[in-house]
N, C-alpha and C positions, 0 to 999 in steps of 0.2 A: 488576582493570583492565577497564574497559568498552572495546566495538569497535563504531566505526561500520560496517555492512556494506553492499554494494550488493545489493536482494534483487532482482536479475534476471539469469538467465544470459546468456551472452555471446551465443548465437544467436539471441536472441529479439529483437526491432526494438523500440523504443520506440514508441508508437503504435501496434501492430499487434492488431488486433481478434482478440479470446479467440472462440474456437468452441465456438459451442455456448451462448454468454452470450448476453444482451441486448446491443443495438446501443453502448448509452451505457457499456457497461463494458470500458475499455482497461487493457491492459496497459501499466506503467507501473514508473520506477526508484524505487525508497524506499533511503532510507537508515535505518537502525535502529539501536536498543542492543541486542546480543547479549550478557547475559550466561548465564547456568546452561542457556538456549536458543534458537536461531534466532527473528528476529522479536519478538522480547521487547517492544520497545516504538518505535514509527515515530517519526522525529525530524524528515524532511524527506522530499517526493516529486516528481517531474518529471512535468508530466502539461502535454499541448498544450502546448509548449514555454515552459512555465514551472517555474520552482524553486518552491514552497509549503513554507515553514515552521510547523509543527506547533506550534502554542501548547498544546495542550489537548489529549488522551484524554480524549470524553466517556465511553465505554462500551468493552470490549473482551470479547468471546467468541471460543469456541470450537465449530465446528462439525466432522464427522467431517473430516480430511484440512483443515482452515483454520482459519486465525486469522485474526478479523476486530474490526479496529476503528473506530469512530464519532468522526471528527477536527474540530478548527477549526482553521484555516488563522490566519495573520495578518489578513488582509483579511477576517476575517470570515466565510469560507466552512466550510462543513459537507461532509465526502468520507467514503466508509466505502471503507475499503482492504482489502481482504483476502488474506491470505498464503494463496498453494494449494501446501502440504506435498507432494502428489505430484506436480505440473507445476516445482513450484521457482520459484515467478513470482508477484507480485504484479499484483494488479489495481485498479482505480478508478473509483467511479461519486460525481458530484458529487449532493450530495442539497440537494433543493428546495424547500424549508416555502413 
């Protein structure tokens, strides 16, 4: 059975600027497929108060403590979201060819 989850704790604001990031990457809610592990695969995220549906995992790695992945949005757009394993929070920078 798959589960959509919300990958953002409850105290954290939606919009509120990660420390210690770059200015353009916010914290942000994603919805995901959890199956054998947290964060498995991004399905949808709310970033500036929009919903973005996830057509497309270009790319997805793993860095110490993240999981990040290379998205297309409906409209076209390119976001790399990455899950931070120790904070418990996702983040989001829109990327700009």
């Amino acid at each position: 059975m798959s589960k959509l989850l919300t990958g953002m704790r409850e105290n954290h604001l939606f919009k509120e600027r990660v420390h210690g990031e770059a200015d353009s990457k916010l914290v942000v809610q994603v919805q995901c497929y959890s199956g054998h592990i947290y964060a498995q695969r991004p399905k949808s995220f709310l970033w500036l108060n929009g919903e973005y549906e996830i057509l497309k995992v270009e790319r997805e790695w793993q860095e110490p403590g993240k999981r990040i992945f290379k998205v297309l949005t409906g409209d076209e757009r390119a976001f790399e979201l990455c899950y931070n394993e120790v904070q418990g929070q996702w983040s989001a920078i829109e990327l700009v060819t």
